[in-house]
N, C-alpha and C positions, 0 to 999 in steps of 0.2 A: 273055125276061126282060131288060129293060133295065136297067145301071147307073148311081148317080151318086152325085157328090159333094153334100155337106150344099149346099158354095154353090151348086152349080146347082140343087138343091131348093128352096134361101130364090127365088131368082130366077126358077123356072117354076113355080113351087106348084098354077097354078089349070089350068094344060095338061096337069101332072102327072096331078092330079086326075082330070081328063076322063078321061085314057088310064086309069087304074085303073079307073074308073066302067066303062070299055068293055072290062074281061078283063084289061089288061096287068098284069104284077106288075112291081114294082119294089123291086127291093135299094138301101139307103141304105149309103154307106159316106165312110171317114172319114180324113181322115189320109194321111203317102205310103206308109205301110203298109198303106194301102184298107182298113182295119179294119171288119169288117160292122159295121152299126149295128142296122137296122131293116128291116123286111120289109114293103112295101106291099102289101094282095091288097085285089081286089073284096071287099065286104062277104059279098055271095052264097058271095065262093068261104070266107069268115069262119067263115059261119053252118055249113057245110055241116061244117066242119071239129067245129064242135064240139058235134054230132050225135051221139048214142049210137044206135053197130048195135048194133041186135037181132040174137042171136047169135055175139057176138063170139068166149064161150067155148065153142059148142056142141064138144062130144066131146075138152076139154081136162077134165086132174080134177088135182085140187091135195090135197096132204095138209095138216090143220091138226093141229095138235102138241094134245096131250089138257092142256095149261095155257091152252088161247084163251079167254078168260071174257069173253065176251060175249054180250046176248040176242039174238034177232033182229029185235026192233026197235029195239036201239041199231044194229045195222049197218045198217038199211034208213035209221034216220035219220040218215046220214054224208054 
């Protein structure tokens, strides 16, 4: 994972680019405190992230308190 400052971002932007396009991630950060700013990822690795597994909860069980008042198609439409 490569780091950088905002002003080497303003100044390489379209090289940046490239190298994220090809897998590299890149951390933005900020300040002499290197404050994180921002998180560069491939789109791909984007998409992949905000992917629902199927079976996330298999053989997990939750109790709901007998005050839950909801139907189940107000929860399926959430």
């Amino acid at each position: 994972m490569k780091t950088l400052q905002i002003e080497e971002l303003k100044s390489q932007l379209l090289e940046i680019l490239t190298e994220v396009k090809a897998g590299e991630e890149v951390l933005i950060i900020s300040g002499k405190f290197r404050e994180n700013i921002a998180m560069l990822i491939p789109y791909t690795k984007y998409k992949k992230r905000k992917s629902i597994k199927l079976g996330l909860l298999k053989d997990k069980t939750m109790k709901i308190h007998n005050d839950f008042k909801m139907t189940t198609e107000e929860l399926i439409s959430l």
